[in-house]
C-alpha positions in Angstrom: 70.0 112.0 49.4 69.9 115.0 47.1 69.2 113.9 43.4 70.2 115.7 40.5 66.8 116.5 38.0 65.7 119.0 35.7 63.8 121.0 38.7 67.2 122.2 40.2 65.8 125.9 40.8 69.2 127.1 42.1 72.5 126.8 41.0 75.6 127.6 42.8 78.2 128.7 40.6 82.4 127.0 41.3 85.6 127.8 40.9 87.1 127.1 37.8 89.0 123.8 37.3 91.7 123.5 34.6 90.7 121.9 31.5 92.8 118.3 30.2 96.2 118.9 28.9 96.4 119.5 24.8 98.9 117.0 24.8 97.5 113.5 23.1 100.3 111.4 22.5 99.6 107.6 23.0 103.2 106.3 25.0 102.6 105.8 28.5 105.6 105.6 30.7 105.6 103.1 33.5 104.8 104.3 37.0 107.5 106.4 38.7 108.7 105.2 41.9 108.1 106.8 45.2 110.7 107.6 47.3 110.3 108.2 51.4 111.9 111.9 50.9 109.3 113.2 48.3 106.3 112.6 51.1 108.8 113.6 53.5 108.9 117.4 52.4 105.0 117.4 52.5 105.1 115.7 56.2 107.3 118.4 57.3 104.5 121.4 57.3 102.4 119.3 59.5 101.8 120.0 63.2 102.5 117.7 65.9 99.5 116.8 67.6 99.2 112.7 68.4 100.8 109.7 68.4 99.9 106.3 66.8 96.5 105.1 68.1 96.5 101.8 70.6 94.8 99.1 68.5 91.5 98.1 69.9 91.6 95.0 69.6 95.1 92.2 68.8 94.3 89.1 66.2 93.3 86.1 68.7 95.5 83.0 68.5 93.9 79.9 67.3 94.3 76.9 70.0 94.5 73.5 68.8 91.6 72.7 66.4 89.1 70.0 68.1 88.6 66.0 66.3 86.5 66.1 63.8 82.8 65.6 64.7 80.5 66.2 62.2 79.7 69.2 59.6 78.3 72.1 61.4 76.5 73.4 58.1 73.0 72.4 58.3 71.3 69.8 55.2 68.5 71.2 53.7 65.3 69.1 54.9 63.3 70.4 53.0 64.6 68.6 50.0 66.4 64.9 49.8 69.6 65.0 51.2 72.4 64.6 48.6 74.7 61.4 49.8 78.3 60.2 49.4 79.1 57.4 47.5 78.8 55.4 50.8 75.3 55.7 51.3 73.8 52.8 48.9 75.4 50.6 51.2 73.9 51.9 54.8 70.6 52.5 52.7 70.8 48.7 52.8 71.8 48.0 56.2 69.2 49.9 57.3 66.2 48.4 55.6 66.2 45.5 57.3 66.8 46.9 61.1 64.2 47.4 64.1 66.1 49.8 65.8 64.4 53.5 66.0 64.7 56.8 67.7 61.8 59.0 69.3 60.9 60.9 71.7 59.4 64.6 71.8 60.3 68.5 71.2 60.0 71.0 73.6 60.1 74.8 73.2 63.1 76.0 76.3 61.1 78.4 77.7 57.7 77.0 79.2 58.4 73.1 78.0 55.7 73.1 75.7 55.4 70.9 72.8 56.1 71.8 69.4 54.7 70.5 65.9 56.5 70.5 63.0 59.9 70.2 63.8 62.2 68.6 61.4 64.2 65.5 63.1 66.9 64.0 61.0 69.2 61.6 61.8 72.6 61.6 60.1 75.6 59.5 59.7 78.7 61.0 58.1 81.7 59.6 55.8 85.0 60.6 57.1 85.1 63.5 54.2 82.1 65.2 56.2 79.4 64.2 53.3 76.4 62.4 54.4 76.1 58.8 53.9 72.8 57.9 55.3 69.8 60.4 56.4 66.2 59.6 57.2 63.8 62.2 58.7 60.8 62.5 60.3 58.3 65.3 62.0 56.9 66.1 64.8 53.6 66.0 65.6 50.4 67.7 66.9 51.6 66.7 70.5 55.7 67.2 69.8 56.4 63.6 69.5 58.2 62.2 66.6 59.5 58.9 65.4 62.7 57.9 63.3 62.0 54.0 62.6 64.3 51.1 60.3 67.8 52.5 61.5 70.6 50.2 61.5 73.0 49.8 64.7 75.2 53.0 64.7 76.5 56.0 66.5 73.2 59.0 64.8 73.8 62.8 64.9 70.5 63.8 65.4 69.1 67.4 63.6 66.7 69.4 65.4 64.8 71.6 62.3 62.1 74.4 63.4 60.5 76.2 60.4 57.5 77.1 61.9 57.8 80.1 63.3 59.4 82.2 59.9 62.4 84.0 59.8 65.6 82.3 60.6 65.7 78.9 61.4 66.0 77.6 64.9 68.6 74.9 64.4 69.8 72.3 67.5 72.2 69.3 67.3 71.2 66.8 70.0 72.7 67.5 73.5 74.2 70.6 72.2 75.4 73.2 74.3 76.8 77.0 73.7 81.0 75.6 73.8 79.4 72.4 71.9 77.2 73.6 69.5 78.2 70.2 67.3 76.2 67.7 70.5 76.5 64.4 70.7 75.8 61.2 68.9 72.0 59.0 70.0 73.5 55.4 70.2 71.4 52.7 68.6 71.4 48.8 69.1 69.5 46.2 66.5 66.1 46.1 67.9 66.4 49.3 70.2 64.0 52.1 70.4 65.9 55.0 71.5 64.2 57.5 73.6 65.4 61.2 73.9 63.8 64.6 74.5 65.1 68.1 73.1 64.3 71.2 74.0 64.5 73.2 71.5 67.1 76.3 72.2 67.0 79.7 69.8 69.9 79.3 67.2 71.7 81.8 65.2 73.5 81.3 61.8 76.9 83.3 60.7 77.6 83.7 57.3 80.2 85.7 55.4 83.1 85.5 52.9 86.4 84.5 53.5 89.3 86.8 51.1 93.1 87.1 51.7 95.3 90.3 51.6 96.6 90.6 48.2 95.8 88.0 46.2 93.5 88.0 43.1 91.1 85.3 44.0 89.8 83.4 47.6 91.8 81.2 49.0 91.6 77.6 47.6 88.6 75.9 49.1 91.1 72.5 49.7 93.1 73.8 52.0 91.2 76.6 54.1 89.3 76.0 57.1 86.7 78.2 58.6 85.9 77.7 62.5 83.6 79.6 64.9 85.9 80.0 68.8 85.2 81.6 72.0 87.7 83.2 74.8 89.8 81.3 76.7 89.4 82.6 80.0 91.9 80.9 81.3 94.8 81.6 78.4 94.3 85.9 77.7 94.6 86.1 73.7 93.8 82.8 72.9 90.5 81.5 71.6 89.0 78.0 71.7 87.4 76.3 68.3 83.8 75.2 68.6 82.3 75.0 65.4 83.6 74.4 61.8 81.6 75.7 59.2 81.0 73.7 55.8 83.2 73.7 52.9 84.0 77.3 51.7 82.4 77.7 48.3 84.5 78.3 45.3 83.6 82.5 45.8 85.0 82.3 49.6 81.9 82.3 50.8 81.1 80.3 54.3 78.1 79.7 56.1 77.6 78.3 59.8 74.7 77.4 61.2 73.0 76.1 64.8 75.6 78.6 67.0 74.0 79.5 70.4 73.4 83.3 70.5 75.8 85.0 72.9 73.9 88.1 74.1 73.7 88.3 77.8 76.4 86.7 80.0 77.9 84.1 77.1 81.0 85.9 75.9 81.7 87.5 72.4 82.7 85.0 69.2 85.1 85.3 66.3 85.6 83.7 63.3 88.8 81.9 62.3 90.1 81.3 58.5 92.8 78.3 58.9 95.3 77.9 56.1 95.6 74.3 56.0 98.5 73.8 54.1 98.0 76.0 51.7 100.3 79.6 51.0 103.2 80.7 52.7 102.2 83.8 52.6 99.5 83.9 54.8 99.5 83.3 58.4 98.6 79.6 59.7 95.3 81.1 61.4 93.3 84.5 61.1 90.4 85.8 62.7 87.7 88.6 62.6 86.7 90.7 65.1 84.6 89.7 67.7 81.0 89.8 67.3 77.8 89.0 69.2 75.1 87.4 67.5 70.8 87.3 68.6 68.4 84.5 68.7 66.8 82.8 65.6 69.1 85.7 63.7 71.7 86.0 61.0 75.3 87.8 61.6 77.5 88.7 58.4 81.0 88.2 59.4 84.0 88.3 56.7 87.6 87.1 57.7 90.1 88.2 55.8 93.7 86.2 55.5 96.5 87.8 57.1 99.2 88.3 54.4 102.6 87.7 56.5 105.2 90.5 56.4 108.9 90.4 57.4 109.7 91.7 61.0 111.9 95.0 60.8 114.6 95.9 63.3 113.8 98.6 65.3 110.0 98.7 64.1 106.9 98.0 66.2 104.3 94.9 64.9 102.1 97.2 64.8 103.9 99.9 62.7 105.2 98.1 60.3 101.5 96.4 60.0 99.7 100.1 58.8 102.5 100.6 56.9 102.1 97.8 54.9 98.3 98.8 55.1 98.7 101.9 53.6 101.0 101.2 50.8 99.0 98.5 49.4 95.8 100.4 50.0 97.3 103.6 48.0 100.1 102.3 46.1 99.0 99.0 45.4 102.5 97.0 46.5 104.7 96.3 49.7 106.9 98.2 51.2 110.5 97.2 51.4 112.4 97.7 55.1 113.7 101.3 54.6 110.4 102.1 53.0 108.7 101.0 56.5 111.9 102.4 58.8 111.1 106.0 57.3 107.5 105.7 58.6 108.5 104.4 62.2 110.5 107.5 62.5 107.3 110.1 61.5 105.2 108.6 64.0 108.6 108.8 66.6 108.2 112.5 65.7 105.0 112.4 67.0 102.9 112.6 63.4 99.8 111.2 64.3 98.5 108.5 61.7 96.5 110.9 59.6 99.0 113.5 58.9 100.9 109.9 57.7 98.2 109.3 55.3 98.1 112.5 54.3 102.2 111.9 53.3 100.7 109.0 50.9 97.6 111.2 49.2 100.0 113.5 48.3 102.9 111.6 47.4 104.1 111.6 43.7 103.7 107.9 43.4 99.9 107.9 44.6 99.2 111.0 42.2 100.9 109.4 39.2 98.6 106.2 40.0 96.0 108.5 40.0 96.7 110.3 36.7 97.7 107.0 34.9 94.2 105.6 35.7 91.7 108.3 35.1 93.5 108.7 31.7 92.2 104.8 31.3 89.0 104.8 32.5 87.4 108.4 31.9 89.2 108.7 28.7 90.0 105.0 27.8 93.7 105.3 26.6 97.1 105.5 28.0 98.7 108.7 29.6 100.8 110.6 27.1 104.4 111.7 28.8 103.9 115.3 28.4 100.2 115.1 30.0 101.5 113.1 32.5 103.6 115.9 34.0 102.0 118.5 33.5 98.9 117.1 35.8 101.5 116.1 38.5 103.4 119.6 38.4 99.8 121.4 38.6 99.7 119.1 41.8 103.0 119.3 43.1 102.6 123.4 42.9 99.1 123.1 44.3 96.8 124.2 41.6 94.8 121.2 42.0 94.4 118.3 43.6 94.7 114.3 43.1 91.1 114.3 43.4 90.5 117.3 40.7 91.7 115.3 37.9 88.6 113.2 37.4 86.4 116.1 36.8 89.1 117.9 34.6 89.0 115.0 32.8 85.0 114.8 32.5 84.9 118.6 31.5 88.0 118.0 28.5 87.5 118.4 24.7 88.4 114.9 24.4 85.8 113.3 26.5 83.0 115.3 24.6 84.5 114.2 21.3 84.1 110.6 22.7 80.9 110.6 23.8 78.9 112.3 21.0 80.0 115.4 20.3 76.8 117.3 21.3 75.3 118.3 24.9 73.2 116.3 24.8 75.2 112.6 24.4 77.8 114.5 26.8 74.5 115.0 29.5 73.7 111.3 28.7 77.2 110.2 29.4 77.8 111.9 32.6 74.2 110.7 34.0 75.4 107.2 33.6 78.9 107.7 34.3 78.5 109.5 37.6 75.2 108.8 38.9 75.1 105.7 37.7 71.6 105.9 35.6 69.6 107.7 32.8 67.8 111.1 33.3 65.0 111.9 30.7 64.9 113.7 27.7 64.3 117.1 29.7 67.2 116.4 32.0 69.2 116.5 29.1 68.0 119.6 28.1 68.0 120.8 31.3 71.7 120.8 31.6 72.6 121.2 27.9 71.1 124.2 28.3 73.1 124.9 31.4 76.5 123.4 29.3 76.1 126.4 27.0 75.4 128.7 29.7 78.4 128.3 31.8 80.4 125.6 30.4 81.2 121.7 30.7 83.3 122.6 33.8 80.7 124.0 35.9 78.5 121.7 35.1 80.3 118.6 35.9 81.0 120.4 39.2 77.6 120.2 40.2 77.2 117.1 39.3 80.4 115.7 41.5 79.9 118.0 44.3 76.0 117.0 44.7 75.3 114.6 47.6 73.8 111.5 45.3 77.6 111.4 43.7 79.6 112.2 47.0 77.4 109.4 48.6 78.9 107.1 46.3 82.2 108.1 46.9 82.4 107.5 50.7 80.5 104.9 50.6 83.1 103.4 48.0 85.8 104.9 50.4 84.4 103.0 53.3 84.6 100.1 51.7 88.2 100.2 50.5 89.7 101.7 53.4 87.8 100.3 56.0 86.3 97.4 54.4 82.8 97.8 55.1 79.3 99.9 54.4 79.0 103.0 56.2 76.6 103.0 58.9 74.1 106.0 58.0 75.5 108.7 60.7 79.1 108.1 59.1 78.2 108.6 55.5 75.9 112.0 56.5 79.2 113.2 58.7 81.6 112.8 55.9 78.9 113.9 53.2 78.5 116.9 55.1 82.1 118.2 55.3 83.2 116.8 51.6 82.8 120.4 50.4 85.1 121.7 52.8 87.9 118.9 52.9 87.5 117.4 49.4 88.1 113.7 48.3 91.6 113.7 49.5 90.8 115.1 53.1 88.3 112.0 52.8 91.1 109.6 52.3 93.5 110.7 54.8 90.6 110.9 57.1 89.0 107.7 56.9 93.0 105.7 56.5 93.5 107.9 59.5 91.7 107.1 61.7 91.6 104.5 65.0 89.5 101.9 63.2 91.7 101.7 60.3 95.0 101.0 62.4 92.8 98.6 63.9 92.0 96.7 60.8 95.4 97.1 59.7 96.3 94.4 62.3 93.7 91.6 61.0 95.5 92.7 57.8 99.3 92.3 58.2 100.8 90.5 60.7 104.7 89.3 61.1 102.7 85.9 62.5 
């Protein structure tokens, strides 16, 4: 990644870029309105070249969820088990019995014994919170004994440590479509025998959010289950696992899953709205996923908002569509809104020339304009400004992405931050690279400032790689809703120069694994 010091030796010089508007009045009109026509007239100059992409994968439907069994998450052994209000009472019970369970742990692959394995056994309350819990380790020779339980139905935990890394976590007699096991039956007076061996468990973790709403889901009513094909239903996926209670940031975890490299088939993880809003479909799912042995997967799941079927317009149409007016003009669209776009891609507009229609639309570049005059400047647009920015845009002068660094090059923004080169230096480290140079950075460039201007020097600054880095990367995540993997960030690092931020947009919003998110997304079901 190229990092912007004092020791720059050579300089390329840019094209000029149009200083802020003189016009300061405070009034900010609200947002103009979009119409279909206005993108329209840009759409028309585009070629023909593809249709809409096939999605690569359809949201699964969510069979029947199984009977409660037991919590999937895993207690932490290594410190006392918190217990429901329940437990004083089985504490007591089980003082007093005779019954036990032993036996030994095995490793799966060569039988032997292993030490130091955790074994817990576990009752539950019908919440899911543990009511009794008593533990024990295995030995030198793998054997381990659970003594003074009372008479009951035990969900035994299989703990291994010892080896660093993720956990290996096994419930008793659990398989890869029953990664919850089965319950050790105990009598008064009985010692239980059973053998494990002990199988290589993974963990999945990740955060559960919901399309368009301004915090998680409510923990009370959302469910969060781990399923597998059907292979006998195409499209629909079994429930084997439920992970614990979401936390109050949406965040899940799921532990003692049987790895499915190899022959076992792929997972996905289900969020269930249990009750909860209307606006969100009854059950959505990730993408599938394999996860290793004794490792970790992060897999997020986010809500499908529900959208209103429109006549004459594919699912999966009117699902981008939605996508890509929330993702560029933060709302909905309404039916004619969604109708117009059908009829683009009928034309044969392939889905980036589409996106393309939204970066340049008046409504995205008035979005635009509104919040760079709040965040680099830290006011309201005035009305004259306003239009004179879109106009410059509208005629071509510039583009949506050019007023950010107009805006960092202005009068104003110097005024605000100093008044000198050198606070101006100061703020532009921390406002663009996100952290301080040294006292001869700030020369360095001061120097420069006074050599060629604030415009040229804030155009080094945004066009070097450290500061486009950020932006794709920030791109990535809003478009695609992930971190670029490192050969996608160098590709669209390397072209930024010749296509610009905009060309980024329409690029990444146009391409076959956004329409395929766009599905997990919006959904008429």
């Amino acid at each position: 990644m190229k990092i912007i010091t004092a020791a720059v030796a050579v300089l390329v010089v840019v094209g000029t870029t149009f200083a802020v508007t003189p016009a300061f009045a405070s009034a900010t009109p609200a947002v103009a309105s979009s119409t279909p026509a206005v993108a329209s007239a840009t759409l028309a100059s585009l070629p023909k070249t593809a249709s809409l992409p096939s999605p690569t994968a359809s949201p699964g439907q969510l069979e029947a969820l199984p009977a409660p069994t037991h919590p999937m998450s895993v207690p932490d052994t290594s410190a006392p088990i918190a217990k429901s209000p329940q437990a004083q009472s089985e504490d007591k019970a089980s003082a007093g019995s005779t019954a036990s369970i032993s036996g030994d742990v095995r490793d799966s692959n060569g039988g032997r014994t292993i030490a130091g394995v955790t074994v817990t056994a576990l009752l539950f309350d019908d919440n899911g919170g543990v009511k009794f819990s008593s533990s024990a380790v295995s030995e030198s020779d793998g054997t381990f004994s659970i003594a003074g339980l009372a008479p009951a139905n035990y969900w035994v935990l299989f703990t291994d440590t010892t080896k660093g890394g993720q956990p290996v976590v096994n419930w008793w007699e659990s398989t890869f479509t029953n990664p919850s096991g089965n319950q050790v039956t105990v009598t008064d007076g009985q010692a239980q025998l059973i053998t494990w061996m002990m199988v290589p468990s993974a963990k999945v973790v990740g955060n559960i959010t919901c399309e368009g709403c301004t915090a998680p889901p409510p923990v009370a009513t959302t469910g969060v289950f781990a399923a597998i094909p059907d292979t006998t239903k195409p499209g629909y996926w079994k429930p084997i696992a439920q992970a614990d209670t979401l936390d109050a940031d949406g965040s899940y975890s799921l532990d003692g899953l049987y790895p499915n490299t190899g022959d076992n088939p792929p997972y996905e993880m289900f969020a269930v709205n249990e009750g909860g809003s209307s606006n969100y479909a009854s059950a959505s799912d990730s993408t599938s996923f394999v996860v290793g042995a004794a490792s970790q997967a992060t897999i997020n799941v986010i809500m499908r908002r529900l959208i209103a079927p429109v006549a004459g317009v594919e699912p999966q149409i009117n699902s981008v569509v939605n996508a890509l007016y929330w993702d560029f003009l933060g709302r909905l669209p309404g039916p004619t809104e969604v109708s117009f776009w059908r009829a683009q891609f009928a034309r044969g507009l392939p889905l980036g020339a589409v996106s393309t229609g939204f970066v340049t639309s008046d409504e995205y570049r008035l979005i635009r304009i509104n919040a760079a005059y709040q965040t680099i400047l830290g006011r309201g647009a005035d009305p004259a400004g306003r239009l004179d920015w879109l106009h410059w845009m509208q005629q071509g002068r510039i583009t949506t992405d050019d007023i950010e660094t107009s805006f960092y090059a202005s009068q104003e923004y110097f005024n605000n931050n100093g008044g000198n080169n050198t606070s101006f230096m100061k703020a532009i480290y921390e406002t663009l690279l996100h952290r301080e140079g040294t006292s001869a950075d700030y020369a360095f460039w001061s120097n420069l400032v006074n050599q060629h201007g604030r415009d040229w020097v804030v155009a080094q600054f945004w066009d070097s790689t450290e500061t486009i880095s950020e932006r794709v990367s920030l791109m990535y995540e809003h478009y695609l809703g992930r971190t670029p993997d490192p050969n996608g960030l160098a590709g669209w690092v390397s072209i930024a120069l010749q296509i610009g931020d905009s060309g980024l947009r329409a690029g990444l919003s146009g391409s076959d694994e956004y329409f395929g998110r766009s599905q997990y997304r919006f959904s008429e079901q």
